[in-house]
N, C-alpha and C positions, 0 to 999 in steps of 0.2 A: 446403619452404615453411613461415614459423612463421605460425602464427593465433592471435589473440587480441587483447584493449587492451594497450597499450604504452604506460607513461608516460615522456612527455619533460617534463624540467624547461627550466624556458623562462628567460631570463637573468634573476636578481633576484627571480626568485617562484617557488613549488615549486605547481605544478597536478597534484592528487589526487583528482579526485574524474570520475565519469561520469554526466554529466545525463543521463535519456532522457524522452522523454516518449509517454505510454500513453492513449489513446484508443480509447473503448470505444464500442457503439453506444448506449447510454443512460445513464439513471443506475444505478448498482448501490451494493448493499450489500456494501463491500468486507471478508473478515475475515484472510485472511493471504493474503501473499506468499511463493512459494517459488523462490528462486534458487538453481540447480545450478552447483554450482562446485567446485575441488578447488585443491589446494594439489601444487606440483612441486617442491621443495626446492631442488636443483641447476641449474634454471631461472631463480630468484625470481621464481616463480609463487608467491601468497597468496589465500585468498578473502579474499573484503574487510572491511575495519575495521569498516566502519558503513553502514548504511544508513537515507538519510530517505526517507519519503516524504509529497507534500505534495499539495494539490488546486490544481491547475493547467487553462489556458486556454491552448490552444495558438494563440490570438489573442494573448492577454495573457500572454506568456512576459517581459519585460520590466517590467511590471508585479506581479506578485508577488515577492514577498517571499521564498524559499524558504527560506530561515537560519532563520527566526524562526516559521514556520507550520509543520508539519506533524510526522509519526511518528519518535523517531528509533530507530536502533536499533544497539546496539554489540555485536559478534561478538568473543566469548571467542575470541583466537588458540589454534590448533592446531598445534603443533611436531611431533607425532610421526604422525600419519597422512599418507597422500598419496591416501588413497583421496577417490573423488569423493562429492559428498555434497548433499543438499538440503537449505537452510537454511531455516528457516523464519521469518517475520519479523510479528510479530504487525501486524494496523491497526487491531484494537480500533471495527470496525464503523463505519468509514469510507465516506460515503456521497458518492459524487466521477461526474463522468462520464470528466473527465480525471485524469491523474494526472502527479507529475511524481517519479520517483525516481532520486536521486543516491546513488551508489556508492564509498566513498572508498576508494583504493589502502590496502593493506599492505605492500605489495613493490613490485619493478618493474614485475611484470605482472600481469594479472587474465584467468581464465581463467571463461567464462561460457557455457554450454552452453543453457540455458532459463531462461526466467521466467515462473512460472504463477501466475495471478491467482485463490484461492479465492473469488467472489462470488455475490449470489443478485441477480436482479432488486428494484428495491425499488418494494414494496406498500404503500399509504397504507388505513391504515383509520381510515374515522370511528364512532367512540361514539357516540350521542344517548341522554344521558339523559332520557325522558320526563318525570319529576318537577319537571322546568327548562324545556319546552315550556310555555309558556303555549297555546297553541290544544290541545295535545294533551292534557295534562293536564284540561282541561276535561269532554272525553268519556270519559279512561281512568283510572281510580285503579289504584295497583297491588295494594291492599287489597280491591276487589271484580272483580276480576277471576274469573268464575267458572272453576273447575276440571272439566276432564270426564274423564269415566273413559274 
């Protein structure tokens, strides 16, 4: 039994690429992507050309844009390994709930084992500069401020 994507070309257009789309429980701070995949030589099996990825609504899949939005990223082809491998794919701190990433063929087949999302929760901090407080500034200078030991 063979497992994996399978590209068929369809009459008059060559389709290469694999939408998916990734939905998380909140919003996060995204900073890479690592997709396991390997290359089969004798197979043409390839890890893939390129990958985007873009901020996406899993309502709004028809409405975005994905060509013109988001991360792209191109994978130096590997001719002589066939070992499997994890790619790493930078998002330069991509703040998304959804996400939408597209995977372009290199070969006929794409051989895709995991994809792990490095993220952190994202935490909002606010500054208040006291010297721009008008009521606060009134009671506090930052110049008399006494110091205690």
């Amino acid at each position: 039994m063979k497992a994996g994507l399978y590209l068929v070309p369809l009459v008059g257009t060559r389709v290469n690429i694999v939408p998916t789309m990734c939905r998380f429980d909140g919003v996060r701070n995204f900073s890479v992507m690592r997709v396991h995949s390997n290359n089969l030589f004798h197979r043409d099996v390839r890890v893939f050309a390129a990958a985007t990825v873009s901020v996406g609504d899993v309502e709004g899949v028809g409405d975005v844009d994905t060509s013109t939005a988001g991360l792209r990223y191109d994978y130096k082809r590997d001719s002589l390994s066939e070992l499997a491998r994890s790619v790493s794919v930078p998002l330069r701190h991509l703040v998304a709930r959804t996400l939408t990433v597209r995977l372009d063929f290199d070969a006929r087949w794409l051989m895709i084992s995991e994809i792990q999302f490095v993220s952190g929760a994202l935490f909002i901090i606010f500054v208040i500069s006291l010297t721009h407080c008008s009521n606060i500034s009134r009671y506090i200078s930052p110049f008399k401020i006494p110091l205690t030991a």
